[in-house]
N, C-alpha and C positions, 0 to 999 in steps of 0.2 A: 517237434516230435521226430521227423525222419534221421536229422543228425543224432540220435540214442540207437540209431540199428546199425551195425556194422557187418561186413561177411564174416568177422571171427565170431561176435555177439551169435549168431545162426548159428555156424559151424561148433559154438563149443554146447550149443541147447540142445541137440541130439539126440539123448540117450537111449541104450537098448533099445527093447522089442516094445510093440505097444500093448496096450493092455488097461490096466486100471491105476491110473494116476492122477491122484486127487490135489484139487487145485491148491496152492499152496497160500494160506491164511494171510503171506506177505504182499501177496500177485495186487497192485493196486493200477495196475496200467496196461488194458486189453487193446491189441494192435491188429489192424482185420486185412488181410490178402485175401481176394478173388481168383479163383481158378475160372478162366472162362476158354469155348473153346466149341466146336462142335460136336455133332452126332457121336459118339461112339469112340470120340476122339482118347479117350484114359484120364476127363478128370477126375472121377471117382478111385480109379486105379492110384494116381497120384495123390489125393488128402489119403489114402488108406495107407498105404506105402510108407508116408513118411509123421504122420499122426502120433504125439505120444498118448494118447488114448485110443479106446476102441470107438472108430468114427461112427458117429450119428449118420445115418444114411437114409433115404426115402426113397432105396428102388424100389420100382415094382414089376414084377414079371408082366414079357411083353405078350399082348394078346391080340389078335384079331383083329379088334377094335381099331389098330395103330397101321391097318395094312392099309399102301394108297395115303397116308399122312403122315409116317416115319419113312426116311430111305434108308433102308437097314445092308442097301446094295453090300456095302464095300465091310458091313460087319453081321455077317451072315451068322458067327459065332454066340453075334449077342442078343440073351436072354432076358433080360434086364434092363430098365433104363430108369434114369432120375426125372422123381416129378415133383419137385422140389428142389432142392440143395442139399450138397452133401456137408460135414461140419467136424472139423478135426482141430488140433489145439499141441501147440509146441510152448514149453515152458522156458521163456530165453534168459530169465536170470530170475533173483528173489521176488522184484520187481512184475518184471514186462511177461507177458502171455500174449504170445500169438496166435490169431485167428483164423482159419482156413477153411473159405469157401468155397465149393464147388458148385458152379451155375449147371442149371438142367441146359443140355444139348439143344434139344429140339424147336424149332419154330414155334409150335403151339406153345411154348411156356417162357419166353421170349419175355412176354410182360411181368414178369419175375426178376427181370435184370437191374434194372433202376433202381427199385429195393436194395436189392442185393450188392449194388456201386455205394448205396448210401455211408458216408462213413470208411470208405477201404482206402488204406495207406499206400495200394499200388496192386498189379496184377497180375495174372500170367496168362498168354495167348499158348494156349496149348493145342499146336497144329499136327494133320495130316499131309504129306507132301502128294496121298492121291488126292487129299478133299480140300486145296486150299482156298477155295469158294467157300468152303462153309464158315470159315475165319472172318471175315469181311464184314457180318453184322456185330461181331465183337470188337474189330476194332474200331468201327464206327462208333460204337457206343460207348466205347473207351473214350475216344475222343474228343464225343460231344463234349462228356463229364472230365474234360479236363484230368483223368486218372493216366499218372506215370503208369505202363507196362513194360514188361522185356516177352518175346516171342521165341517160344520153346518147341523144337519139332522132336515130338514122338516118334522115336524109333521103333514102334510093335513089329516090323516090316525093314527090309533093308533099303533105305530112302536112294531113290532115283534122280536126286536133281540135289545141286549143293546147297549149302545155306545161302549164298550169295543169290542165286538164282529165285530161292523162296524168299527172300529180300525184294527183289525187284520185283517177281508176280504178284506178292503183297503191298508193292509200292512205300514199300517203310523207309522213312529216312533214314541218314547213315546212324545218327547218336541212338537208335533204340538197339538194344544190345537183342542178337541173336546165339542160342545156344542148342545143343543136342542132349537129349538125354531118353531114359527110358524108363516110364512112371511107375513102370512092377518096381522098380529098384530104386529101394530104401537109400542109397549113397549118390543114386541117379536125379532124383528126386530134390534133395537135399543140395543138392547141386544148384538147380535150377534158383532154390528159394535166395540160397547165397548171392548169386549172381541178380534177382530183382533189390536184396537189400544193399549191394554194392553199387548199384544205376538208383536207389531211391536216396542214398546217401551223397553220392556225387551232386546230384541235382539239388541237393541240401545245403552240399558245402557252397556250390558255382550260388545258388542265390543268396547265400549269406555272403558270398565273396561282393556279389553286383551291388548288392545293399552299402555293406562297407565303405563302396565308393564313389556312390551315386553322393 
């Protein structure tokens, strides 16, 4: 399945603004990417961004209730959090339909995760360079389940440490691909996705290469 995605396959699936685009009668082959990532971190911002529909989303305004068990420290701006998943959909050719999930941030909903791994083709760690502690149960749990990721640092803020450096605080080895982008933007966004299907492809080609010769 991974050798049928390509970074052109993404980049030519695109289209315009989002809105109401109805699945197409040929679509026989639905492919699922996890958006995971902490608090506040822009995955919601990101399925919305680059979605060609109008994304499904389960925020709900934040209330009281969340004071003392959300750290809202570093996103003082935000009104809104996911208690649930968020769920967006790119149409990559007559065929294939891609899937896009966005995992709830927060600790408390945490046991939501596993579900949401079940089935997904590959991932995106979408970090914080002030909160890169909050990363760390995503990649863990990336890991356990065996899931390809690439590691995307949100620029909402002008980042203070280079990628290489969120490399090593992350402890990632050298082959997982790290990139920058910034999830309000539709071409930003799109970006990122290109680059997990160019690392889910490589990894497709190099094990059908070991097969080959095994």
């Amino acid at each position: 399945m991974h050798s049928r995605i390509s970074d052109d396959t993404v980049s030519m699936a695109l289209p315009g603004s989002t809105g109401h685009a109805p699945l197409r009668e040929s679509a026989s082959n639905g492919l699922k990417i996890v958006i995971v990532g902490g608090f506040g971190v822009g995955k919601t911002t990101m399925v919305r961004s680059v979605s060609e529909i109008r994304p499904l989303s389960t925020e709900e305004t934040m209330t009281q209730a969340g004071v003392g068990i959300d750290d809202a420290s570093f996103v003082r701006h935000k009104t809104t959090t996911t208690v649930a998943f968020d769920f967006g959909r790119i149409s990559l050719d007559e065929q294939m339909v891609l899937y896009l999930f966005g995992a709830p941030g927060q600790e408390r909903f945490w046991f939501l995760w596993d579900r949401l791994f079940s089935g997904t083709l590959g991932a995106v760690v979408l970090v914080d360079t002030n909160r890169l502690s909050d990363s760390w149960y995503a990649l863990d749990r990336l890991e356990h389940h065996g899931t390809p990721f690439i590691v995307a640092r949100n620029n909402f803020t002008e980042p203070q440490h280079s990628l290489e450096e969120v490399r090593e605080a992350l402890d990632l080895p050298p082959e997982v691909p790290m990139i920058d982008c910034d999830a309000r933007k539709r071409d930003s966004s799109k970006a990122v996705l290109v680059a997990l299907a160019r690392y889910l492809y490589s990894l497709s080609t190099n094990g059908a290469a070991g097969e080959s010769t095994a």
